[in-house]
C-alpha positions in Angstrom: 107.2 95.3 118.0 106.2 94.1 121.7 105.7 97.8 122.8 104.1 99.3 119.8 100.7 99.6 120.8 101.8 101.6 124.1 102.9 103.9 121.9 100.4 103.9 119.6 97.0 103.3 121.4 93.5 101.9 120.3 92.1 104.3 117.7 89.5 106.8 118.7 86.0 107.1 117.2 87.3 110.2 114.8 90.5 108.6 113.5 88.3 105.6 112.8 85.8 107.4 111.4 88.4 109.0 108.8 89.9 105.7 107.1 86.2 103.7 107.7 84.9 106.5 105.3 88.4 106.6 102.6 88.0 102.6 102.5 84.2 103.0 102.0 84.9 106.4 99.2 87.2 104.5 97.4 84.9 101.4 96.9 88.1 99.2 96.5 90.4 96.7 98.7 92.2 98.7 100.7 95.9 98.4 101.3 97.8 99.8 104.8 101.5 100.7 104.7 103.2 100.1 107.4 100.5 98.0 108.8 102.5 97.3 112.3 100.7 95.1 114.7 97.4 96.1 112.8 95.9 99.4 115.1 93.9 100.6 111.8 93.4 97.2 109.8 91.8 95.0 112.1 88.6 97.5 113.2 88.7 97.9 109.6 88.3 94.5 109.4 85.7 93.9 112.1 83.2 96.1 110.3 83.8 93.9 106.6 86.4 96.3 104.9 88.4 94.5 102.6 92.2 95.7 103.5 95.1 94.5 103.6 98.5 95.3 105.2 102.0 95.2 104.1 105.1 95.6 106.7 108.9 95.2 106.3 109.0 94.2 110.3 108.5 90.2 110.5 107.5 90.6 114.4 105.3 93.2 113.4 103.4 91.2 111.1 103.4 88.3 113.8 101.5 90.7 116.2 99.3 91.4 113.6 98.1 88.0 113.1 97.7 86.9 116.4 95.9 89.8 116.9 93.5 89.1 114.3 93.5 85.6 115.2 91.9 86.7 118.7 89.5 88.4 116.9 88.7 85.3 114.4 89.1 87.3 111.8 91.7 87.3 108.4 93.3 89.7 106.5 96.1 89.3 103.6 99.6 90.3 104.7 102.6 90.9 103.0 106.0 91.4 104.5 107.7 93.3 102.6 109.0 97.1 101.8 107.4 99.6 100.5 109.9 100.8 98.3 110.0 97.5 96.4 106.8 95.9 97.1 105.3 93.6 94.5 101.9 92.4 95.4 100.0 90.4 93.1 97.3 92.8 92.3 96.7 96.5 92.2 
């Protein structure tokens, strides 16, 4: 989890552009699997999407909120697996 945004670096303008405009289409909350240390959800975020993420990785999750608390911002989280998640909406 440490190294995970070396691999996977800051998006750029067209990938953000591409899930800015699905959240916006879809005119619902949002949710990310496989949200990993947040790389999509917290620009997302930033611009006031609703989404949330959901992750089997503890440490991965843990990124994720510091990350978003450097940002002062908040998103729902849920660690759990996709296979057998059970969130308390739809």
């Amino acid at each position: 989890a440490r190294y995970y945004d070396l691999f996977f670096p800051k998006l750029d303008d067209r990938e953000y552009a591409f899930w800015h405009d699905t959240v916006v289409f879809s005119a619902a909350p949002a949710l990310e699997l496989g949200v990993g240390t947040g790389r999509i959800l917290i620009p997302l975020v930033h611009q006031g999407l609703a989404v949330e993420g959901i992750d089997c990785s503890p440490d991965m999750l843990a990124f994720c909120r510091q990350k978003l608390a450097q940002h002062k911002l908040s998103a729902h989280l849920y660690q759990q697996s996709i296979e057998h998640m059970a969130l308390h909406k739809q």
